[in-house]
C-alpha positions, 0 to 999 in steps of 0.5 A: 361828420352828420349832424345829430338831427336824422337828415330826414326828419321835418327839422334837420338843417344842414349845419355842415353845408352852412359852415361851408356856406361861410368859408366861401364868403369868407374866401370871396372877401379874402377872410382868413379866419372869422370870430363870430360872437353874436348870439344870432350867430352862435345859433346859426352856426352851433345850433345851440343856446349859448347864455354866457360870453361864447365865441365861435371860430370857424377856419378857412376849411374844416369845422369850427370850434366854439369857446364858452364859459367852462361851467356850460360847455359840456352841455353845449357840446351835447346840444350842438351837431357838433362833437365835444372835441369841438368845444373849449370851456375857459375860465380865468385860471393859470393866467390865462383868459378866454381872450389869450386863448381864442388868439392862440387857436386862431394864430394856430389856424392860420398860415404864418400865424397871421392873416384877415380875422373877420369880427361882428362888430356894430350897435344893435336895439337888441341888448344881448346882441353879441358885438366885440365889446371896445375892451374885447376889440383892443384885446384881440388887436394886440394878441393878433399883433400883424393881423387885420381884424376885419368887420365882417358880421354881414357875412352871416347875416347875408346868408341867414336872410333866407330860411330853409325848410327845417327851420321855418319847421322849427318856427311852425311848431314853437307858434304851435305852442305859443297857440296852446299858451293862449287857449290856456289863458283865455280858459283861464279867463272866460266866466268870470275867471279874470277875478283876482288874477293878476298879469303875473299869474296871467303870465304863469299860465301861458307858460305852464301850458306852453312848457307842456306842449314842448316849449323850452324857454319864454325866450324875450329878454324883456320880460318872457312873457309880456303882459300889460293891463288897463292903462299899461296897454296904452303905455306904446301899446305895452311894448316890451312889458313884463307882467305886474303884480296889477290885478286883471280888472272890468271894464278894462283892456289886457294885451297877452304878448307870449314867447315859446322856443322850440329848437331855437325856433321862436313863437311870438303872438299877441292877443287882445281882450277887453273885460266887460263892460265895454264901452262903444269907444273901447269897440271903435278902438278894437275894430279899427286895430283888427282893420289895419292887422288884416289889411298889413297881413293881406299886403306882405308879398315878394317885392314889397318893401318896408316903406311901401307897406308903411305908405299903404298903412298910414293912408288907410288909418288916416282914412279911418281917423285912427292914424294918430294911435298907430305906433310906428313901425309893421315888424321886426326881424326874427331868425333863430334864437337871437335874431331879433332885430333888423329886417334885411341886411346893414343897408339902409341910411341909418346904420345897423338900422332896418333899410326901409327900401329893403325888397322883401324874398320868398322865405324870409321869416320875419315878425308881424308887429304892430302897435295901437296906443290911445294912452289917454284913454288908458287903451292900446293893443298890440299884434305880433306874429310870426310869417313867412313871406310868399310869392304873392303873400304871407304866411302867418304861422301862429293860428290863433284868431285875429279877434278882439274878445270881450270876456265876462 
């Protein structure tokens, strides 16, 4: 089977060759069968949005099958590079539910009915993450009553560590997008045209502006697009806000954190404002962020680790007397859509927590996220951006400048 997307174009990814990708791991580490259900990996695997329970089984040859809620499985099917024969839709009737079901499939695609059954099991920052549930976890045990349910989530993830060309493609065009969300918000802001609005509405109009550049979801599960104002940007410089129905005010600081998808792609960048007036303070605390932004941007290499840049960044706040505002913490991880969480593998000191030693590889994908906050004097700013890494840099894939404006 070819995949949908023609092998020519600037998105293809060759989903074939990942599935195949897989079943190596998975004979290396004598996996007989792998039940995926991790959102990150329903994306990777199908190449398809998948909002409700969804699980994908992949056999030790051939192409999987995905089982989702019967209300959206035709429309995954028609999204995926895979056929609709591949796809199962489950629903609580007959008495039989979706658990019953996926343990049949998977005694059926296995010799003797039995065997290791790879499972993504963990804990995770990011709330839809997608782990076996403890109930799923004893449901699946009995009804593979003599196998081995086996955790086995590294598998993708070590796999999906490094992007190809078609999907740091997909990132490029979605940052493009969230490029034309901003234009659209700082016209809608300039001349006075702040009065009266509020941080939803702020919200609404990068969202209408991204939407027509092609965007097809304010993808963040904490709110679409995160807008905070005034004392909210000082709040851990906003982090993970949705907009108010606060009205954009003088004198005051706004942060426009916005989200667009492009073929499970994400775009991701923030942009800082002060309304007028503004104070000699509010300046110091603008440039002092704009500082360490360039400075963490202009450090991210191959070979650098987390820890490293961490040292690197702290030194050069402490020199300027502002390490006291930053938030700890340069990034996050970011691959197709629900990767959000983690850089590198599960191998730090703290389990399914980012390794601070990991050693950064060309064509990681990951955001740049940073945090100023100054809550008692009601300020804070935020950037994020995604980049890729580079042999002796990054690149930073959302174009849009690196300021922090005043508007009037």
């Amino acid at each position: 089977m070819t995949s949908k997307i023609e092998n020519k174009g600037p998105y293809f990814i060759d989903f074939a060759q990942r599935i195949k990708n897989i079943q190596a791991a998975m004979h290396r580490e004598k996996i007989d069968i792998f039940l995926g259900s991790r959102l990150r990996t329903l994306s990777w695997t199908l190449d398809a949005f998948c909002p409700w329970r969804s699980f994908v089984v992949i056999p030790a040859e051939g192409l999987p099958t995905a089982f989702t809620f019967v209300i959206d499985a035709a429309r995954i099917a028609d999204d995926s590079w895979l056929d609709e024969e591949h796809f199962r839709g489950f629903m609580p009737m007959g008495g039989q539910d979706q658990i019953e079901l996926i343990a049949d499939f998977i005694k059926e695609n296995m010799k003797g009915g039995k065997g290791r059954v790879g499972i993504e099991s963990g804990m995770s920052n990011y709330l839809p993450e997608g782990f076996l549930t403890h109930y799923e976890y004893e449901r699946y045990r009995d009804a593979l009553d003599g196998s081995t349910l086996v955790n086995a989530h590294t598998l993708i993830d070590r796999l999906a560590l490094i992007k190809d060309e078609g999907t740091i493609n997909r990132f490029r065009e979605a940052s493009r997008q969230v490029d034309e969300g901003h234009k659209a918000v700082y016209d809608a802001l300039i001349n006075g045209g702040y009065k009266g609005k509020t941080e939803t509405e702020i919200a609404g109009i990068a969202a209408l502006a991204m939407r027509r550049a092609g965007s097809e979801w304010e993808w963040s599960f904490t709110g679409g697009n995160e807008i905070a104002s005034g004392y909210r940007t000082g709040l851990s410089a906003g982090a993970c806000t949705p907009p108010t129905r606060r009205e954009i005010r003088a004198g005051e600081p706004l942060m426009i954190d916005i989200h667009a998808m492009f073929m499970l792609g994400l775009g991701d960048h923030s942009h800082n404002y002060l309304i007028a007036p503004v104070s000699a303070r509010q300046r110091w605390h603008a440039d002092n962020f704009i500082a360490i932004v360039k400075k963490t941007l202009a450090a991210y290499r191959a070979g650098i680790t987390p820890s490293k840049l961490a040292e690197e960044m702290m030194a050069f706040a402490e020199e300027g007397g502002f390490a006291d505002y930053m938030v700890p913490g340069f990034e996050h991880g970011i691959g197709m859509m629900g990767d959000e969480w983690r850089i590198g593998l599960n191998d730090g000191a703290i389990p399914y927590w980012t390794n601070p030693d990991h050693v950064y590889r060309e064509s990681e994908l990951l955001i740049c996220a940073m945090q100023y906050a100054c809550p008692e004097e009601n300020i804070g700013f935020r950037y994020e951006n995604p980049i890729v890494i580079k042999k002796d840099c990054c690149e930073e894939l959302s174009k849009f400048r690196l300021t922090v404006d005043e508007v009037s």
